[in-house]
C-alpha positions as CSV (number, residue, x, y, z in Angstrom):
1,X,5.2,16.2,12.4
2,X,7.1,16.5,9.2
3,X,7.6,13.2,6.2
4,X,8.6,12.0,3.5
5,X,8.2,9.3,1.4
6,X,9.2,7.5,-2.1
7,X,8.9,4.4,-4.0
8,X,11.5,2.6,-6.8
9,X,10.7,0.2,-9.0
10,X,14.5,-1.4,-8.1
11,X,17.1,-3.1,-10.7
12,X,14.9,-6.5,-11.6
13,X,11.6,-5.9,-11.5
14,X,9.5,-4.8,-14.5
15,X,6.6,-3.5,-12.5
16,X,6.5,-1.7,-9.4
17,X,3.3,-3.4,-7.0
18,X,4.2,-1.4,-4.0
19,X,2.2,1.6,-3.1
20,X,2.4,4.5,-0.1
21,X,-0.1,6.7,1.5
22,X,0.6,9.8,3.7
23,X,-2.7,11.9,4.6
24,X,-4.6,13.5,7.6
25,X,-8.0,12.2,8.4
26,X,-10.8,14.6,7.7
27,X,-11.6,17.0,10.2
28,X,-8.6,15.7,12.4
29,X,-4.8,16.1,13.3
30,X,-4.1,12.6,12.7
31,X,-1.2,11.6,10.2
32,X,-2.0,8.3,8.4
33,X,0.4,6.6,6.9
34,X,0.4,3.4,5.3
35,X,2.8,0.9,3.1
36,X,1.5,-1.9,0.4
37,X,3.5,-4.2,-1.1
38,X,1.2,-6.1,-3.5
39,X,1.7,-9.8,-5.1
40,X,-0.6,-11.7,-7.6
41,X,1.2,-11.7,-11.1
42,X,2.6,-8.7,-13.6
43,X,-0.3,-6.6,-13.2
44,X,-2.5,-7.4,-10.2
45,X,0.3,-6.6,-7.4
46,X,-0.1,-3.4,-8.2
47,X,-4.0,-3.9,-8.5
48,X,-3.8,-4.7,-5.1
49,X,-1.8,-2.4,-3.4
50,X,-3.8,0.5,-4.9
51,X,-6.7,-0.7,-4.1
52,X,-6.1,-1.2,-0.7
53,X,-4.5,2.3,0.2
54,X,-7.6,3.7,-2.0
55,X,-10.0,1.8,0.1
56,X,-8.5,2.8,3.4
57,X,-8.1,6.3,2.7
58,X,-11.6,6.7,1.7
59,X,-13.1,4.6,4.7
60,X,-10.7,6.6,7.3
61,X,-12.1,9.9,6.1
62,X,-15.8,8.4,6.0
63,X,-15.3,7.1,9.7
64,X,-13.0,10.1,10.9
65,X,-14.7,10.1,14.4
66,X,-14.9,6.3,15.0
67,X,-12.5,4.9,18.0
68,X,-9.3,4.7,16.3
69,X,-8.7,0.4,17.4
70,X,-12.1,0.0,15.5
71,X,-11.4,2.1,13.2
72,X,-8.0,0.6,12.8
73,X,-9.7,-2.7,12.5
74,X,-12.3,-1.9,10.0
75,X,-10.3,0.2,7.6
76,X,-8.6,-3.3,7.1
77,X,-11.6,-5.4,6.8
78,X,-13.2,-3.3,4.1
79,X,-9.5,-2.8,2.3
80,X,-9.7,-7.2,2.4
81,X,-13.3,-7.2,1.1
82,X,-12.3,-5.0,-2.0
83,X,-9.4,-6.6,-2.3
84,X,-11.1,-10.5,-2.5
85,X,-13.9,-9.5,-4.3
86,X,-11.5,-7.5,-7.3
87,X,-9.9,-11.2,-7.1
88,X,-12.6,-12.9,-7.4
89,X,-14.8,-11.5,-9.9
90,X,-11.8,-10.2,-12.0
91,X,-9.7,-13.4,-13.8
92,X,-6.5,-11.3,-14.3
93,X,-6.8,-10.6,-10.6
94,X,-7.0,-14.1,-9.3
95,X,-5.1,-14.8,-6.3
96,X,-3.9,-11.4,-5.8
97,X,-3.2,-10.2,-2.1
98,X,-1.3,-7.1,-0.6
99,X,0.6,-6.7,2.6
100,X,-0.7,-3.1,4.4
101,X,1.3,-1.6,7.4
102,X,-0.2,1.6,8.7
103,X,-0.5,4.1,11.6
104,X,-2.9,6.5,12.9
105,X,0.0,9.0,13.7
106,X,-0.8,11.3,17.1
107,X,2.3,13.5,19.2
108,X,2.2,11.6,21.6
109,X,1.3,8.0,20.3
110,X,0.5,6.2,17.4
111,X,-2.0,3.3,16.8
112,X,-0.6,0.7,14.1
113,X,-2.2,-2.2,12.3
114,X,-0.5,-4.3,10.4
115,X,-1.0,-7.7,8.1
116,X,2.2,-9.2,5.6
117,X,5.9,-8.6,5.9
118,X,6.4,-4.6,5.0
119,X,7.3,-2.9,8.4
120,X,7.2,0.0,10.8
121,X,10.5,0.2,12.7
122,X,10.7,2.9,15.5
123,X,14.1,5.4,16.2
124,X,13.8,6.2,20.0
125,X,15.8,9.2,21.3
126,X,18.1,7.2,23.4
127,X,19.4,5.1,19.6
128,X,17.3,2.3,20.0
129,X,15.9,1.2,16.7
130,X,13.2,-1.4,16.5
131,X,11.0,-3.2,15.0
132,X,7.3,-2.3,15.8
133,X,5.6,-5.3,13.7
134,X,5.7,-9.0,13.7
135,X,6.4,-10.2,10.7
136,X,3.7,-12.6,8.6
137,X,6.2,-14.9,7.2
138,X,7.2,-18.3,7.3
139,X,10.7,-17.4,7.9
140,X,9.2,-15.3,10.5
141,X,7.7,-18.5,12.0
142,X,10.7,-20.3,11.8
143,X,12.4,-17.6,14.1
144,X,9.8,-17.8,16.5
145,X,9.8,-21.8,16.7
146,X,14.1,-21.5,17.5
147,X,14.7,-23.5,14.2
148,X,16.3,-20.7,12.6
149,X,18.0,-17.4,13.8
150,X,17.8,-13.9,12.6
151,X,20.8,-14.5,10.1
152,X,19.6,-17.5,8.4
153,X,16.4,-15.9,8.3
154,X,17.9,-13.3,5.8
155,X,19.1,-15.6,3.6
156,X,16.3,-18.3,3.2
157,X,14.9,-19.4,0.1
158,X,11.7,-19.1,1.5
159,X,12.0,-15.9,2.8
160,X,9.5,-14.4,0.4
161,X,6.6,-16.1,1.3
162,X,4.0,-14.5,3.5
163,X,1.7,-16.5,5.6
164,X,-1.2,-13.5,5.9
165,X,-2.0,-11.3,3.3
166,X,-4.8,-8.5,2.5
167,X,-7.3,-9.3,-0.4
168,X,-6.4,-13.7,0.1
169,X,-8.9,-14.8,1.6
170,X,-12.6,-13.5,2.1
171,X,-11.3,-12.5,5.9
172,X,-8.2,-11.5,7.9
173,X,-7.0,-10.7,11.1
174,X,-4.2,-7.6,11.4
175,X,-1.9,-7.0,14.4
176,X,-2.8,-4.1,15.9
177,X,-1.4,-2.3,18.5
178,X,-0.7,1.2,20.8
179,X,2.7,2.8,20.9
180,X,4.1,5.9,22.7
181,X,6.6,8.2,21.1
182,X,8.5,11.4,22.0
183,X,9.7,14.0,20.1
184,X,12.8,14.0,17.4
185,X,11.8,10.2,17.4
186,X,11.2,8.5,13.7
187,X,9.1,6.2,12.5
188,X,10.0,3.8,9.2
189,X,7.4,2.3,7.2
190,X,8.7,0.0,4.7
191,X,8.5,-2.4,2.2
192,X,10.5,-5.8,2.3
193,X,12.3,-4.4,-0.8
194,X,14.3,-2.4,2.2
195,X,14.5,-4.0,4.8
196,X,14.6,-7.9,2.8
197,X,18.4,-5.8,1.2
198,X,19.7,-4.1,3.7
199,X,20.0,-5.3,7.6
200,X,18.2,-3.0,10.4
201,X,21.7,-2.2,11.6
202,X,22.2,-0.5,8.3
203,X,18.8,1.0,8.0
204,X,19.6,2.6,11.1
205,X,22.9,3.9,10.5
206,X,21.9,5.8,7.5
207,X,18.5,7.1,9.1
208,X,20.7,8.6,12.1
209,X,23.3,9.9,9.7
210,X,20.1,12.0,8.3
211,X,18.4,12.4,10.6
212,X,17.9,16.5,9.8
213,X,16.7,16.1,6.8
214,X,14.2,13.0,6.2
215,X,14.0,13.5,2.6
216,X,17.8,13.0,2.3
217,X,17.4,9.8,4.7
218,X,15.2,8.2,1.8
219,X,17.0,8.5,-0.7
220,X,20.0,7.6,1.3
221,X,18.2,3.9,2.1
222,X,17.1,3.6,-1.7
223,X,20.3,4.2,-3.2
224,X,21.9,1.6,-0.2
225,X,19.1,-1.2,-1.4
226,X,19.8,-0.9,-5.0
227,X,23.5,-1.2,-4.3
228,X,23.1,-4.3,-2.5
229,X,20.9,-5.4,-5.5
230,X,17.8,-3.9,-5.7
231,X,16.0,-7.2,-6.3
232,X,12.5,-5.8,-5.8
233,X,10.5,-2.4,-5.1
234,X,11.3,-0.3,-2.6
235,X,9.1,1.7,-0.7
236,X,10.0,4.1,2.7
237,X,8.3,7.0,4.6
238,X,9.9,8.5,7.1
239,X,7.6,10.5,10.0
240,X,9.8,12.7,12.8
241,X,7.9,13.7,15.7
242,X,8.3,17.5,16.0
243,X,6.3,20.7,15.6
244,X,7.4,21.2,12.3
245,X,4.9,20.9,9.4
246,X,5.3,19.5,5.9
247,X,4.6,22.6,3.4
């Protein structure tokens, strides 16, 4: 598998509270790959989001032959507990949270879990592009109730606010879930800094225009959300399936 990856702060923002991770567990062939876009005023986003990635890096190495759903599950209960307790004990942290989408990459499949609105979109060989996650949201919510569509959903002033977050409360439950994927397919982890700018039809356009060269693909969707305004971070990692290796 070969990946890349990048982060911009955007046109507005003063700060940039999202964070990436791209690593193989200990001892393993496993690609993990995560995305945290952290919230909780100028400095504790970023508190956040670190912390998470730091605290799921370190327990996914500590835990590198657990079953990957537990581990899955529990590398997200201890990023929430590290998380709620920096909140809690720390006053400039107060109320702090993170969203966290990641993958336990294999060849043949991958094992998500996922809590906020960041997302993992898949690029099947046959052009399908799709959304792996559900989003956390209360646009999300309204979509799923019939009150709103897809479009309007885009557009909504409320479109930022996330319904379950890492690090909020002292407990939280991710999605988590088993997907199959082929070779020459692509997965997108992102931030809503992407995907909240540009539409998934676009996203996908520009990811099959570059396809051969991933690194080119990211900066392809940065530059594309900071020309539509850039109006917060922006995070992306791209991940082909194929027996090439990063260097």
């Amino acid at each position: 598998m070969i990946y890349a990856a990048d982060t911009h702060i955007g046109n507005v923002r003063s700060m940039n509270q999202d964070a990436f991770l791209t690593f193989v567990k200990k001892d393993t062939d496993v690609l993990v790959v995560a995305v945290a876009d952290g919230m909780g005023g100028h400095k504790a986003g970023n508190i956040a989001s670190v912390l998470a990635l730091e605290t799921v890096r370190d327990f996914c190495d500590e835990n590198a032959d657990m079953d990957e759903t537990l581990c899955a599950l529990a590398a997200v209960d201890r990023a929430n507990s590290a998380v709620y307790t920096r909140a809690t004990e720390d006053a400039d942290c107060y109320g702090m949270g993170t969203t966290l989408s990641m993958a336990q990459i294999h060849q043949t499949d991958f094992l998500f879990s996922h809590v906020g609105d960041s997302r993992i979109y898949l690029l099947k060989l046959d052009g399908t592009f799709s959304r792996v996650t559900h989003d956390h949201s209360l646009v999300q919510e309204l979509v799923d109730m019939g009150r709103i569509n897809e479009q309007e959903a885009s557009v909504h002033p409320q479109r930022n606010i996330i319904t379950r977050a890492v690090g909020t409360a002292f407990d939280v439950e991710p999605d988590v879930g088993n997907v199959d994927w082929q070779k020459d397919e692509i997965l997108l982890f992102c931030s809503d800094g992407l995907c909240g700018q540009i539409d998934d039809e676009k996203i996908c356009s520009i990811i099959k225009e570059n396809e051969g060269d991933l690194r080119a693909a990211c900066d392809a969707l940065i530059a594309a959300a900071l020309e539509a305004g850039g109006t917060d971070n922006i995070t992306v990692v791209l991940v082909k399936n194929c027996d090439e290796v990063n260097a």
